[in-house]
LUMMARTOR-289872 format. One record per atom (N, C-alpha, C): x negated, y, z. Coordinates in steps of 0.05 Angstrom, whole numbers, plus 5000, padded with zeros to 4 digits. Layout:
BEGIN
XYZ/...
This chain:
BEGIN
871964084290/873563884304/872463604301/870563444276/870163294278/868063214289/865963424294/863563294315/865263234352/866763404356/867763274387/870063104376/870362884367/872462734354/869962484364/868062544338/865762264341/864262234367/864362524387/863162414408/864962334422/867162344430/869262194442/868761864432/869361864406/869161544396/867361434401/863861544412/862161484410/861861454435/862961524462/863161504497/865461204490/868261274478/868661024485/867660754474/866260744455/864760554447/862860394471/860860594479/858860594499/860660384519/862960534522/865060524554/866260134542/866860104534/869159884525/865759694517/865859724495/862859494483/861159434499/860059594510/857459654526/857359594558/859059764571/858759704599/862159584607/863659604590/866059384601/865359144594/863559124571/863658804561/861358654581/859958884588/857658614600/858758564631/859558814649/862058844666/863358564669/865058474647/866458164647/865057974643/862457944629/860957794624/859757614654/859457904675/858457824695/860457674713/863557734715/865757634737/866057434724/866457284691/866157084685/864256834695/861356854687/859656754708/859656744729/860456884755/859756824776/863156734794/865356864780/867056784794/868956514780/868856364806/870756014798/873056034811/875356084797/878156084808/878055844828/878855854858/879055604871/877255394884/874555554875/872355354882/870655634895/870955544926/869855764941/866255664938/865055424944/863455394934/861155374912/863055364885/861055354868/860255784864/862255824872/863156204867/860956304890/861056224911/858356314933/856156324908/855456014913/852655974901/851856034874/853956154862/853456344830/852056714858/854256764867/853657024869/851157014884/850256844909/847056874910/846156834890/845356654871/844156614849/843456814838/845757054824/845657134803/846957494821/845057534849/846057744860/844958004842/842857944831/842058224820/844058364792/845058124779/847558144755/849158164773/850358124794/853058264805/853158554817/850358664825/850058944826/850059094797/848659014779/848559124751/851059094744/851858924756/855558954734/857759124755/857559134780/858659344788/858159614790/855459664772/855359914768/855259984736/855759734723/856659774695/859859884703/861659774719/864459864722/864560054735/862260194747/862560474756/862160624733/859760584715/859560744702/861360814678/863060544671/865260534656/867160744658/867960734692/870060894702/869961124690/867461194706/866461524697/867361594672/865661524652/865861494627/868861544612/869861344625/873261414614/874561554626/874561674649/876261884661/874762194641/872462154634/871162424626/871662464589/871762174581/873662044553/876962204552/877262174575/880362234578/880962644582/878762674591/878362894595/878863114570/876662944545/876663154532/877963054511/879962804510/881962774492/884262954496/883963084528/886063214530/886063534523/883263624523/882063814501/882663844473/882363664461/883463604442/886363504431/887363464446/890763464439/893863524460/891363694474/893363884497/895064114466/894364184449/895964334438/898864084413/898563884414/899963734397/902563694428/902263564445/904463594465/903163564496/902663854509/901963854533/902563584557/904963564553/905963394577/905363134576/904662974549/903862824543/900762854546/899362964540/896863004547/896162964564/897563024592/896663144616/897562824632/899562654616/900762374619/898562214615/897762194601/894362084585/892762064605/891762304619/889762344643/891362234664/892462254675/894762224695/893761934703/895061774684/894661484680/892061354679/889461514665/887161464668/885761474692/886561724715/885561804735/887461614753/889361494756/889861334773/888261084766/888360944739/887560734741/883360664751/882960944739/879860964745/879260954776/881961094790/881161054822/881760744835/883660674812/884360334837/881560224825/880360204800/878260034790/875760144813/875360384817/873560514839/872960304862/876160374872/876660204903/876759914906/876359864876/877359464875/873759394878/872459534858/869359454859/868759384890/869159504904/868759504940/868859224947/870559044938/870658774939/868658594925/868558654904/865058564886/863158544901/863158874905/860758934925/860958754949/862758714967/863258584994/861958294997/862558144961/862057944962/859357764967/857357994955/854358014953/853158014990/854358134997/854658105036/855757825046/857957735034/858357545052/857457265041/855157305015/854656995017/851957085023/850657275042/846857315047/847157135070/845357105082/844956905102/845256995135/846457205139/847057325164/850457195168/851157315143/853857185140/854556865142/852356765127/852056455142/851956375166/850756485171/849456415209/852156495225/853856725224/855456865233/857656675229/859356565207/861256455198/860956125192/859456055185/857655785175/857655815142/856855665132/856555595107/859155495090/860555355102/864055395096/866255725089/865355805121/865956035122/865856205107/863156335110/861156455082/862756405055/862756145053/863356125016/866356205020/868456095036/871156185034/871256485027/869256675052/869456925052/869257095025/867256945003/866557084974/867856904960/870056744970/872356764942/873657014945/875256914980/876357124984/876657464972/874157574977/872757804956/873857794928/872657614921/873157554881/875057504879/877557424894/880657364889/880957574884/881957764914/881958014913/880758184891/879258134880/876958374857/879258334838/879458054836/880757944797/883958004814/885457974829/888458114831/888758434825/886658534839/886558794831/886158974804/883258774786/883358874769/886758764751/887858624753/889158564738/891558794748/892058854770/893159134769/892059414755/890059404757/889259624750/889559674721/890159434703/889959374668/892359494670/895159454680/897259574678/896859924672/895060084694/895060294684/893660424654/891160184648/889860234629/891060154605/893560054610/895059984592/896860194575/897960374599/900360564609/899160784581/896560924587/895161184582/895861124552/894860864533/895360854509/897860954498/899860904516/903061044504/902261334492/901561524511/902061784499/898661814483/897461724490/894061704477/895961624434/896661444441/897661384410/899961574408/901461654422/903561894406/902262174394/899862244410/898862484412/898062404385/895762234377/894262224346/896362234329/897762114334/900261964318/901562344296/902462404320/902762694323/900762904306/898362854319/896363104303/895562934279/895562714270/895262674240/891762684233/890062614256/888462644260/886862324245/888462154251/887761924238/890261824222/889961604207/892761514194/894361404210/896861414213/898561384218/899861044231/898860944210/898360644214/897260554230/894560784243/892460604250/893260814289/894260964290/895761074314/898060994321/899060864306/901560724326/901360564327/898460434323/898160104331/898060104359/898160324370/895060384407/897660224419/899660254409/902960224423/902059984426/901059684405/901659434416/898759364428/896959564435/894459494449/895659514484/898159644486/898859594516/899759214528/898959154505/899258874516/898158724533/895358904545/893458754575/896758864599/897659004595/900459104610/902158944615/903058904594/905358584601/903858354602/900758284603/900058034607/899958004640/899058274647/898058354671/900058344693/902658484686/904058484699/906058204698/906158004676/907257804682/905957564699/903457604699/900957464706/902157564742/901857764752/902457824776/905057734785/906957694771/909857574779/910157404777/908157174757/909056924754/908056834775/905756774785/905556594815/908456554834/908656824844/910956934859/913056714849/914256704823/916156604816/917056244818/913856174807/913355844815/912755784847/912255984861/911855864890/914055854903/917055984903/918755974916/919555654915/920155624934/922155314933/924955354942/925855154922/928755114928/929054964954/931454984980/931454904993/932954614987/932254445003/932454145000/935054145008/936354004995/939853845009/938953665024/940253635045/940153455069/941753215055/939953035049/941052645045/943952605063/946052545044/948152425052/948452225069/949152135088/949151935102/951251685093/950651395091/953051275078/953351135099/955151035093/956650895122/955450535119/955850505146/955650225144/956750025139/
């Protein structure tokens, strides 16, 4: 049991350190909340790091849906339904991260110079925020699910006694990209409504 234990530990290591970290390294650099211009002229700049990093988050994906796979090998006998909860959650969230990259990718298109000529140089740059808004709303949905899987991921260990105890019911407060994620998505919503204006009293003359 403990050589498929360390290769599990040893994929998500690879998965999280390795190709998630450099993954963010790259949307950091090239994407500027609000500044459709300086965010163009990063992603021409630095187009060959935005292909390498969207196939670091492919390869991530992979990685953790096949992570998830054989955790469920390994603790399908501690509580099936929970197990099968684990994947569940992984395989949704691996497909929205799939479908969100598409926008990454999109963005590398609309700041090349066809896209210029076609749209102008305004255009163009609006078009690859646009993209990178979309990428970073999405992924921030998608953390909700990657959030989710830890619930029964930490009951299952918790359960088989496989690690201490202490150190498996912590996974519980690592769902916290979950509530950042999801309050992060509601709070805009919440500050943009406006109160409607009272109409100014009229005073007499």
């Amino acid at each position: 049991m403990r050589t498929p234990q360390r290769l599990v530990r040893s994929a998500e290591l690879l998965m999280v350190g390795i190709g998630g970290g450099f993954a963010e390294i790259v949307r950091v650099t090239v994407y500027q909340a609000g500044d459709a211009t300086t965010t163009a002229r990063n992603v021409a700049t630095h187009a060959g790091l935005v292909r390498a990093g969207v196939l670091a988050d492919l390869v991530t994906t992979v990685t953790g849906l096949l992570t998830a796979v054989a955790r469920y090998v390994l603790l399908k006998h501690v509580h099936a339904n929970a197990a099968r909860a684990m994947v569940a959650f992984v395989a949704v969230a691996a497909a929205m991260m799939s479908l969100n990259l598409a926008h990454q990718f999109q963005a590398l298109h609309a700041s090349d110079a066809a896209s210029t000529n076609a749209f102008g140089a305004a255009g163009s740059d609006a078009l690859v925020l646009l993209m990178l808004d979309l990428h970073h709303n999405g992924d921030l949905m998608t953390q909700v699910f990657f959030g989710l899987w830890l619930l029964p991921m930490g009951y299952l260990v918790y359960r088989s006694g496989m690690i201490p105890r202490k150190i498996s019911s912590s996974a519980v407060f690592l769902t916290a990209p979950t509530r950042r994620a999801s309050h992060h998505l509601a709070g805009p919503a919440r500050h943009t409504q406006k109160r409607p204006t009272k109409p100014a009293r009229s005073t007499a003359a």
